[in-house]
N, C-alpha and C positions, 0 to 999 in steps of 0.2 A: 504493500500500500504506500510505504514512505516513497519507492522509487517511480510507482506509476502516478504520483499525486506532483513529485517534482519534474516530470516528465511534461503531466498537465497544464503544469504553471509555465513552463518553458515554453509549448505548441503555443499555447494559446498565446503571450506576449510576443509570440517573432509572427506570428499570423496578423496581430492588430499593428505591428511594427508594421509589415508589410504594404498593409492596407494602406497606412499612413504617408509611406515613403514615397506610395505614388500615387498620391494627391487624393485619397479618398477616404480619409479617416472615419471610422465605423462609428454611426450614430447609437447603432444599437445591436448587442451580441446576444444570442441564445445558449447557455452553458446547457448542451444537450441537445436534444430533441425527444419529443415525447417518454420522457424521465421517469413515466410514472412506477416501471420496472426495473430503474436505474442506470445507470450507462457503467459504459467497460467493463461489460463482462466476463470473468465470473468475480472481478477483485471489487467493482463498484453494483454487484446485480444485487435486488430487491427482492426475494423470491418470496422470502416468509416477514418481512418487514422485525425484522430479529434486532435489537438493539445495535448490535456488530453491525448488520449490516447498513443499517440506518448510520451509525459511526464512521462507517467505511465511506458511505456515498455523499455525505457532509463534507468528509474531507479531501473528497475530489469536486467537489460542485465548488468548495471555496477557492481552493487552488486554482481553478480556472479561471475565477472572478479576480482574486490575484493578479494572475495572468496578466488577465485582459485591459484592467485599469492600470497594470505593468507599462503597459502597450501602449496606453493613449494617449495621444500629446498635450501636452501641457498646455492648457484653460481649454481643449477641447469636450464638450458634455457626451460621456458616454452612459447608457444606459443598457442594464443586464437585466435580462427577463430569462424565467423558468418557464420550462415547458410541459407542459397537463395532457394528457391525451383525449379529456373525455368531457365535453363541454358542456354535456347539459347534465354531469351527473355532481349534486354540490355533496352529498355526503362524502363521497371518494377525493373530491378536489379538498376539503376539509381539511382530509384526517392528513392528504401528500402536505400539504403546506403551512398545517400544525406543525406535523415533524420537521418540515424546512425549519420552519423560527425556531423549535427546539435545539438542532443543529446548530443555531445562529450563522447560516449562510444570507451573507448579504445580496441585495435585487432591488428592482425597479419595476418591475414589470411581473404580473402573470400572466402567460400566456395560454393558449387555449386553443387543442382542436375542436370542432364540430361541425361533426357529419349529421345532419338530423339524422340518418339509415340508422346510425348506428347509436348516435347521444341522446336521443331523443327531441319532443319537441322547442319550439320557438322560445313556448313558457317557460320550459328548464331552460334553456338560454338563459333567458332573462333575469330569472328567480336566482342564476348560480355567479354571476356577472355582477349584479347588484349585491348578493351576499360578501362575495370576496373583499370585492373592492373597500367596503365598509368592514369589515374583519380581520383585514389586515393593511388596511390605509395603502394600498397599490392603486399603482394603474393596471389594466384589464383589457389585453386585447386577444384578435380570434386570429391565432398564427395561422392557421390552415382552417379552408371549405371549400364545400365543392355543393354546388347541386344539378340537376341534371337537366339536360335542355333538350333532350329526346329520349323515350324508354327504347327507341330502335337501335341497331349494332353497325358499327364501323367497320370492324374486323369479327374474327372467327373467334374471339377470346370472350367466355361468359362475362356480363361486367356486374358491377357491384348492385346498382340498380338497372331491375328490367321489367319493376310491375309496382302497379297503382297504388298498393298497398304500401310502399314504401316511402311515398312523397307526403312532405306535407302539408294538409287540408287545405286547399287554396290558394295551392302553389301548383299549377300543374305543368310534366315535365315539358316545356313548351321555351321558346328563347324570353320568351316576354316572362313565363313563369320564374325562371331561372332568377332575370333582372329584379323581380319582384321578392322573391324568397333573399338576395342577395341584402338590397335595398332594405328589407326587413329585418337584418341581422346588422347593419350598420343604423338602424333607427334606434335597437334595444343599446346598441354600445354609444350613443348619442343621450338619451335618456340615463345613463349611470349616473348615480347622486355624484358631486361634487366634480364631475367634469373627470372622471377616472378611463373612461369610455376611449381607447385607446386605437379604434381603427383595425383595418383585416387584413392578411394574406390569403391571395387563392391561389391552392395546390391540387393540380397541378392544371395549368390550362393550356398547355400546350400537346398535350400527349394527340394529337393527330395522328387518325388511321395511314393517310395517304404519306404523309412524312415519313413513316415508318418508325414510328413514335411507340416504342413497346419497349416491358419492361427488361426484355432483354433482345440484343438482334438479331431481326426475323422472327419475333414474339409480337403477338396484340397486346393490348393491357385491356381491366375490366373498367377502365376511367375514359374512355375514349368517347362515351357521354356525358361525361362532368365537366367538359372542359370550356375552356371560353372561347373555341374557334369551332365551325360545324365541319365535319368529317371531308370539308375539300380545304380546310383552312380558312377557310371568311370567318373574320370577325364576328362574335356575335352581341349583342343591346350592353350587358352590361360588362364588358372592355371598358364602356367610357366612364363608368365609375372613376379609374384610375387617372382618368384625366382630366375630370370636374366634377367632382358628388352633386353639383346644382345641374348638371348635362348627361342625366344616364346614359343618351342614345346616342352622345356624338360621336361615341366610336364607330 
């Protein structure tokens, strides 16, 4: 643990060095991704949430934060977010970021997947987004989403969503549906008390049939509906989020 945790602090500070040296200094670092089973494993994994282990995984998340504010230039604002895998569930998000502060791993950010398929709906959104933010004084954003803009197939590869029963009420899987369920998740993180509402990444939107966009080459993927271009690559409505939330469609 001593050698992979000063290993950690090492990557990570010549990674934001790097960033730095050619003109693009990181606004904002993710120590992980989807952490809720731990990272680098088996020295930092979460299997039985065992004291050790929670011990173990503290002292690689800080080491990275370390790292990273190692790395950053001097009066440049960098902010560190942790990363949650399950967005509408708050008892799980809870007990992971109970433990974080018992750890005393310092952050900026919670960050948050949510796939409604799989986190549930809008309201848990809402309800787990507002609870954090006020629970642990963070800001609250949604690192990864996706939702789907056709239940029909690109490629040969089953995909994650294929039937009606999986979208949410009112969202149906349609390009304008998509815009709408999106727009819907940036209204709940707009709405968070105190201005904690922190904005979204969409993952993955590029994975095109026709590109040959799979998860491995000459492989389909099951996302090849979730994505923000329609299976010949055209843009689809909400693209233009990212380039004026008051102009859904100008993408």
């Amino acid at each position: 643990l001593a050698t992979m945790s000063r290993t950690v602090q090492t990557y990570t500070r010549r990674v934001l060095q790097a960033f730095a040296a050619q003109g693009t200094p990181v606004d904002l670092v993710s120590i992980g991704n989807e952490i809720r089973n731990g990272i680098l494993w088996p020295t930092g994994q979460l299997s039985t949430w065992s004291d050790a282990e929670w011990n173990a995984l503290g002292t690689l998340l800080k080491a990275g934060v370390a790292g990273a504010r190692a790395g950053n230039p001097r009066g440049h604002k960098l902010r560190v977010m942790l990363h949650y895998d399950q967005g509408g569930d708050n008892g799980g998000s809870r007990a992971f970021f109970d433990h974080i502060k018992a750890q005393g791993v310092p952050y900026d950010v919670i960050g948050l997947s949510y796939y409604s398929f799989w986190h549930g709906h809008l309201r848990d959104l809402r309800a787990n987004v507002n609870d954090l933010a006020a629970r642990y004084g963070k800001d609250v954003m949604v690192a990864e989403i996706q939702y789907a803009w056709t239940l029909g197939y690109g490629d040969s590869t089953n995909n994650f969503v294929w039937q009606e029963s999986q979208l949410e009420p009112g969202y149906p899987a349609s390009p304008d549906g998509q815009l709408s369920f999106v727009n819907g998740v940036l209204s709940i993180l707009a709405a968070v008390p105190g201005g904690r509402g922190d904005g979204l990444f969409y993952w993955e939107p590029e994975w095109v049939p026709r590109a040959g966009a799979g998860w491995t080459p000459g492989e389909g993927t099951p996302n090849d509906n979730l994505t923000l271009f329609d299976f010949s690559g055209a843009a689809l409505p909400p693209i233009g989020i990212f380039e004026d939330p008051r102009l859904p469609s100008s993408g």
